[in-house]
C-alpha positions as CSV (number, residue, x, y, z in Angstrom):
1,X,-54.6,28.6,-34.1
2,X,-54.7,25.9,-31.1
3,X,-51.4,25.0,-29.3
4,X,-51.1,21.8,-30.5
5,X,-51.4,22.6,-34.0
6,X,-48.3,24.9,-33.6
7,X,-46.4,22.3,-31.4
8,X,-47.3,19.7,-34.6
9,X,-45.7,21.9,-36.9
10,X,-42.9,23.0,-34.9
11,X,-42.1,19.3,-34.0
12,X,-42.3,18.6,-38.0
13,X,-39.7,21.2,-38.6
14,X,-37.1,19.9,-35.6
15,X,-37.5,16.1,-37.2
16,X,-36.5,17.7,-40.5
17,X,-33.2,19.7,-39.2
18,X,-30.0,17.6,-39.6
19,X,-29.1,15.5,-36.7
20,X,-25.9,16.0,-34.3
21,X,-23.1,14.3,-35.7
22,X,-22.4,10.7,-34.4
23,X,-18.9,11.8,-32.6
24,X,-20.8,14.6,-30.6
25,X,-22.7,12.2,-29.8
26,X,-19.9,9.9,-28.2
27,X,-18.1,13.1,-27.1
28,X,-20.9,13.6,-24.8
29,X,-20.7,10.2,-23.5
30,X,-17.7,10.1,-22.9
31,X,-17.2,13.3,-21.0
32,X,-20.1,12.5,-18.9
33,X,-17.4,9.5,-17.4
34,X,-15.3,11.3,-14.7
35,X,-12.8,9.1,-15.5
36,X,-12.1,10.5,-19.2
37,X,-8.7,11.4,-19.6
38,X,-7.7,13.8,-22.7
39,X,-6.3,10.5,-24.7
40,X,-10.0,8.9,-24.7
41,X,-11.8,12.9,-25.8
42,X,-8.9,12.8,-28.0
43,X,-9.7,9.5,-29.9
44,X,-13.1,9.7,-30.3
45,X,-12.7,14.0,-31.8
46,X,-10.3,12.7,-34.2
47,X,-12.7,10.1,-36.0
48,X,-14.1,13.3,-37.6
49,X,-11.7,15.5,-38.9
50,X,-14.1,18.3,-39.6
51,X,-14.8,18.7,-35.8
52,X,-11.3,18.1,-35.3
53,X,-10.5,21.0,-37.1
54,X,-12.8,23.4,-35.7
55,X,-12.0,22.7,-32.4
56,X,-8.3,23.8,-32.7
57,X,-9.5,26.7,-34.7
58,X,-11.5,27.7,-32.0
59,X,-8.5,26.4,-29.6
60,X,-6.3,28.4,-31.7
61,X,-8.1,31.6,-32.1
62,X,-8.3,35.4,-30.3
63,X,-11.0,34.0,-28.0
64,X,-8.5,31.8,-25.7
65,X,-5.3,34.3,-26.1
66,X,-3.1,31.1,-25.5
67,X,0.2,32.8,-27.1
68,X,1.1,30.3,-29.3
69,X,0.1,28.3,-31.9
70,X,-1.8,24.6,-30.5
71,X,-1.3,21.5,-33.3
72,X,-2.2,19.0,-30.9
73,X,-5.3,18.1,-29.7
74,X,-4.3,16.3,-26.9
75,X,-2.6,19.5,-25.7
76,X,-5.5,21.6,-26.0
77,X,-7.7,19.1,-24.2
78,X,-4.7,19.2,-21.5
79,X,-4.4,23.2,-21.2
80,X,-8.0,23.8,-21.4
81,X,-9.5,21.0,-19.9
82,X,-12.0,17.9,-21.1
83,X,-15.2,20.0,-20.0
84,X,-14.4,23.2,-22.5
85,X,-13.4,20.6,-25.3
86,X,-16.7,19.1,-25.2
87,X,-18.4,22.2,-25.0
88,X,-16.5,23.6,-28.3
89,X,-17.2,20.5,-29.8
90,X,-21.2,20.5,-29.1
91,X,-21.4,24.8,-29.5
92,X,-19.6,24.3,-33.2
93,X,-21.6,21.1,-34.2
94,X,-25.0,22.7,-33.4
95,X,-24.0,26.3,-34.9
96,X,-23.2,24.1,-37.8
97,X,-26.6,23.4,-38.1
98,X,-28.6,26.5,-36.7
99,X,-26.7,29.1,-38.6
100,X,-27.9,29.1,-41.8
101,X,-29.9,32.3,-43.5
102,X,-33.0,29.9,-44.4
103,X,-33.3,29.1,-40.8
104,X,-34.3,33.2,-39.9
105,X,-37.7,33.9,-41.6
106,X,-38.6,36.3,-39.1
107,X,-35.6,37.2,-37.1
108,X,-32.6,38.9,-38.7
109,X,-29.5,36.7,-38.3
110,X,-26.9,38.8,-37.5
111,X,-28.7,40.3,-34.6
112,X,-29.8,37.4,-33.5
113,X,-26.3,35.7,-32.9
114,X,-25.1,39.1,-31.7
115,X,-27.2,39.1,-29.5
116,X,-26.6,35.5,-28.3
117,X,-22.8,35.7,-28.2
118,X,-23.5,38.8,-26.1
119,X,-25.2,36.2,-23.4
120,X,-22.5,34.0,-23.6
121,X,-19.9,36.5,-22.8
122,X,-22.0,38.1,-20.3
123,X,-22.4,34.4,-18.2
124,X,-19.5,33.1,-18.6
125,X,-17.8,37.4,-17.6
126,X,-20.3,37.1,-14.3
127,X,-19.5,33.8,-13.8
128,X,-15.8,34.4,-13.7
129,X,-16.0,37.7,-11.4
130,X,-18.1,34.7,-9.0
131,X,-14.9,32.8,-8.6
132,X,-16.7,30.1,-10.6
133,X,-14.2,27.1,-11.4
134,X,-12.0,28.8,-15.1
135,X,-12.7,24.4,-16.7
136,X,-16.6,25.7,-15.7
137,X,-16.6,28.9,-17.8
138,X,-17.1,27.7,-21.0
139,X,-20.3,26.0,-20.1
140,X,-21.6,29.5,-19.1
141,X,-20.8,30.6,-22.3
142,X,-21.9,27.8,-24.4
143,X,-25.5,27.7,-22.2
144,X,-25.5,31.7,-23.2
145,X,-24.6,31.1,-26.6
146,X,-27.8,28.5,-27.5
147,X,-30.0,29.6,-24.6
148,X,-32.6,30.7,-27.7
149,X,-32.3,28.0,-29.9
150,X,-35.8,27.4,-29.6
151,X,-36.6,30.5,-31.8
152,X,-34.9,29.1,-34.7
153,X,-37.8,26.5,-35.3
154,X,-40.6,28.3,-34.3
155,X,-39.4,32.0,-36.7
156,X,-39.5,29.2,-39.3
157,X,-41.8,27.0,-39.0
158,X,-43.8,29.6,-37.7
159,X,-42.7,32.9,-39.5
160,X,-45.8,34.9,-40.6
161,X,-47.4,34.0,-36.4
162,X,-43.6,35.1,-35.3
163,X,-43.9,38.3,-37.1
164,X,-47.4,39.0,-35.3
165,X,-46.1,38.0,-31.9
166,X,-43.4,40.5,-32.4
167,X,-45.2,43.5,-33.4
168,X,-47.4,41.9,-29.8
169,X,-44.4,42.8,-28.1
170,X,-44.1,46.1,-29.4
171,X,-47.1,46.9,-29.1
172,X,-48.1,45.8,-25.6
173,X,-44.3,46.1,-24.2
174,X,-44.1,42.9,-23.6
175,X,-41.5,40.0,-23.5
176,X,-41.6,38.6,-26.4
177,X,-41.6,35.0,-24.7
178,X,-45.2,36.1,-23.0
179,X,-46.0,37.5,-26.6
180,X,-45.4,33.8,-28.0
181,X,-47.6,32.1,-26.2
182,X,-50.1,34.6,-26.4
183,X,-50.0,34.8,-30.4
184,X,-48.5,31.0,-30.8
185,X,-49.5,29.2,-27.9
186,X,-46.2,27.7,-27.4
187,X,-43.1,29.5,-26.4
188,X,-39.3,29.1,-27.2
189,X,-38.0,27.5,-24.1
190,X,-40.7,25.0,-25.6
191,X,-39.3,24.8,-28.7
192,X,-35.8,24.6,-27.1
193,X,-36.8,21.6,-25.3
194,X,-38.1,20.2,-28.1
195,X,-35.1,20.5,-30.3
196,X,-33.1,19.3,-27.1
197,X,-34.9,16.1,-26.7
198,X,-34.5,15.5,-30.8
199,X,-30.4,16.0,-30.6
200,X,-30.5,14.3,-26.9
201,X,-28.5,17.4,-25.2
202,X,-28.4,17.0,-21.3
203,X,-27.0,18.9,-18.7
204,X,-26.7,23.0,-17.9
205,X,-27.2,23.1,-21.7
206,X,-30.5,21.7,-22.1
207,X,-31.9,22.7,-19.2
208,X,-30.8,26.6,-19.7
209,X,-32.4,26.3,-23.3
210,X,-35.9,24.9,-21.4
211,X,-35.9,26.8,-18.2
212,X,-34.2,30.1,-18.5
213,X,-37.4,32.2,-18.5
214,X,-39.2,29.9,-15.2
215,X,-36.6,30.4,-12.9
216,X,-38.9,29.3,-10.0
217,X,-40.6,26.1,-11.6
218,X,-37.1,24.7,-11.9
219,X,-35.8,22.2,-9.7
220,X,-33.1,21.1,-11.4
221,X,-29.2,20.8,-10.7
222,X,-27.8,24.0,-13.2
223,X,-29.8,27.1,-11.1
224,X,-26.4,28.2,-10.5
225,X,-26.2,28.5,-14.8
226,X,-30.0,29.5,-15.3
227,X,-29.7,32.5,-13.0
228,X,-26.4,33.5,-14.8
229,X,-27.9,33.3,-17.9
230,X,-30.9,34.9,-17.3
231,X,-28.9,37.9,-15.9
232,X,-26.9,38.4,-19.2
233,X,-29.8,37.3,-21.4
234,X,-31.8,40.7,-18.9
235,X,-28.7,42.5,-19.5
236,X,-28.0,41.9,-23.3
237,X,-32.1,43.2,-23.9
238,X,-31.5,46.4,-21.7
239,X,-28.5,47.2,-23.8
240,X,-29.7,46.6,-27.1
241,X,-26.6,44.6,-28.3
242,X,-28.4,42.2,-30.7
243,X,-31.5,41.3,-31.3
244,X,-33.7,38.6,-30.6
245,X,-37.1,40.0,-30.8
246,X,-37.3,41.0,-27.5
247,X,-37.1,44.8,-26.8
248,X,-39.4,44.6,-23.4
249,X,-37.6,41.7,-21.5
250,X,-39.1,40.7,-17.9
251,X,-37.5,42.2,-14.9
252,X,-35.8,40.0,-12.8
253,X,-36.5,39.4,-9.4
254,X,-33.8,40.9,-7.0
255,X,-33.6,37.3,-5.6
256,X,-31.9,36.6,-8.5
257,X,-28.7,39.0,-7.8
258,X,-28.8,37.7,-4.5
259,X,-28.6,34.1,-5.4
260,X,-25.9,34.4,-7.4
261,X,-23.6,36.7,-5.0
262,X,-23.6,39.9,-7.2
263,X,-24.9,43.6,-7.2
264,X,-26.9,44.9,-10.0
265,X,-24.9,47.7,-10.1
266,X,-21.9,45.2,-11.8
267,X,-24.0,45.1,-14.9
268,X,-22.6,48.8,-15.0
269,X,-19.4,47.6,-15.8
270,X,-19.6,45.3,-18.2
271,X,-20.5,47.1,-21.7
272,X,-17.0,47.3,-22.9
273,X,-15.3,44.1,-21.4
274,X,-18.6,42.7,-23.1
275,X,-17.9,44.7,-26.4
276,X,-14.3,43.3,-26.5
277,X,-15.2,39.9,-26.6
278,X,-18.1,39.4,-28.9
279,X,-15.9,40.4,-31.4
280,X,-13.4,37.6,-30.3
281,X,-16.3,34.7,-29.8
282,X,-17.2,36.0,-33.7
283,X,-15.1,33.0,-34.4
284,X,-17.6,30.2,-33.2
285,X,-20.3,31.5,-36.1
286,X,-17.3,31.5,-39.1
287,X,-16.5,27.6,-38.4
288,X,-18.2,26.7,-41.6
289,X,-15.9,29.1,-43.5
């Protein structure tokens, strides 16, 4: 199969997924003005009353702890800050559209979000023992949580190749990102940044989806997030919580732990703070219940 031929098809299946919603859309815009105030978020979340409403689930659920019940939206924006809004806004809008059982040919679905929620705890728990900023931990975890979107599209589109680059894996104990552009010719950060450029994500979002497996070809502004990620995406394949086809991940460069500040004996201590709250985050992959 040439590259191209697989990029074609994969590029066929993104222009066939349902768009981002046109208030995602403007909530991105408007959060990228540092001169949003939780009024204008406000306004533009409540022209769609579905988003609306699973943001304050989300707000309101065992994943923020806040103690008591949040009606207003203007409040949460206020407690939690315009930065975290916009990322529950943009992590429930695309789940809304990755998360469906026809969209996992060759991966199992359960594992697979397992396994990504496990990422996004991971980040955004290293990120927070870094001292990181608390409005900048929910990027970490969003930027975990759809770091492998780019495998939705190509077990589809691709499912009988994504089966063959798995058993690669296997068989040569390989990453399974080396296996899939060996069997496929095109790999997921690929994909990802294909399915970015269709839904016009920017930022530590897109970038993580592209870049989080070429840590040194990137020259970007979000290192700080790539590294982070890559970390809990090295930690959440050691420990086998989830799945996402990759039971030989790369070994990452010391440099890495160094960059970011930490030991790698802190991975140590995370399995049960990790534990604890994947079964809180469960929430984001119920908001279409």
């Amino acid at each position: 199969m040439q590259d191209s031929d697989s990029a074609r098809r994969v590029r066929e299946y993104v222009g066939g997924m349902p768009s981002l919603p046109t208030t995602v859309s403007k909530v991105l815009e408007v959060c990228n003005n540092p001169k949003t105030s939780p009024i204008d978020l406000d306004h533009v979340i409540q022209l769609d009353p579905v988003l609306m409403g699973r943001v304050l689930k989300l707000i309101n659920s065992a994943y923020y702890s806040l103690g008591s019940q949040v009606t207003s939206l203007v409040r949460a924006i206020i407690m939690l800050g315009v930065n975290t809004v916009k990322n529950l806004a943009l992590s429930s809008a695309v789940l809304d559209r990755v998360s469906s059982k026809k969209d996992f040919r060759a991966l199992n679905m359960d594992a697979f979000w397992r396994h990504s929620l496990c990422v996004g705890v991971t980040a955004k728990l290293i990120a927070k023992r870094r001292g990181v900023d608390p409005k900048g931990l929910e990027e970490y975890f969003a930027a975990g949580l759809l770091h492998d979107i780019g495998k939705i599209p190509l077990n589809n589109a691709l499912a009988d190749e994504y089966v063959m680059a798995m058993s690669a894996a296997d068989r040569e104990r390989s990453s399974i990102y080396s296996a899939e552009r060996q069997v496929l010719g095109i790999d997921h950060c690929e994909a990802g940044g294909i399915v970015s450029e269709s839904w016009k994500l920017t930022g530590a979002i897109a970038d993580t989806v592209r870049w989080h497996h070429e840590l040194e070809a990137y020259s970007g502004d979000f290192g700080d997030v790539l590294r982070t990620i890559a970390v809990a995406d090295f930690f959440a394949n050691r420990e086998g919580i989830g799945f996402s086809g990759s039971r030989y991940p790369d070994k990452l460069s010391p440099e890495v732990f160094g960059l970011l500040g930490i030991e790698k004996s802190f991975l140590e201590e995370l399995e049960d703070p990790v534990n604890a709250e994947i079964e809180k985050a469960k929430v984001f992959l119920k908001l279409g219940g």
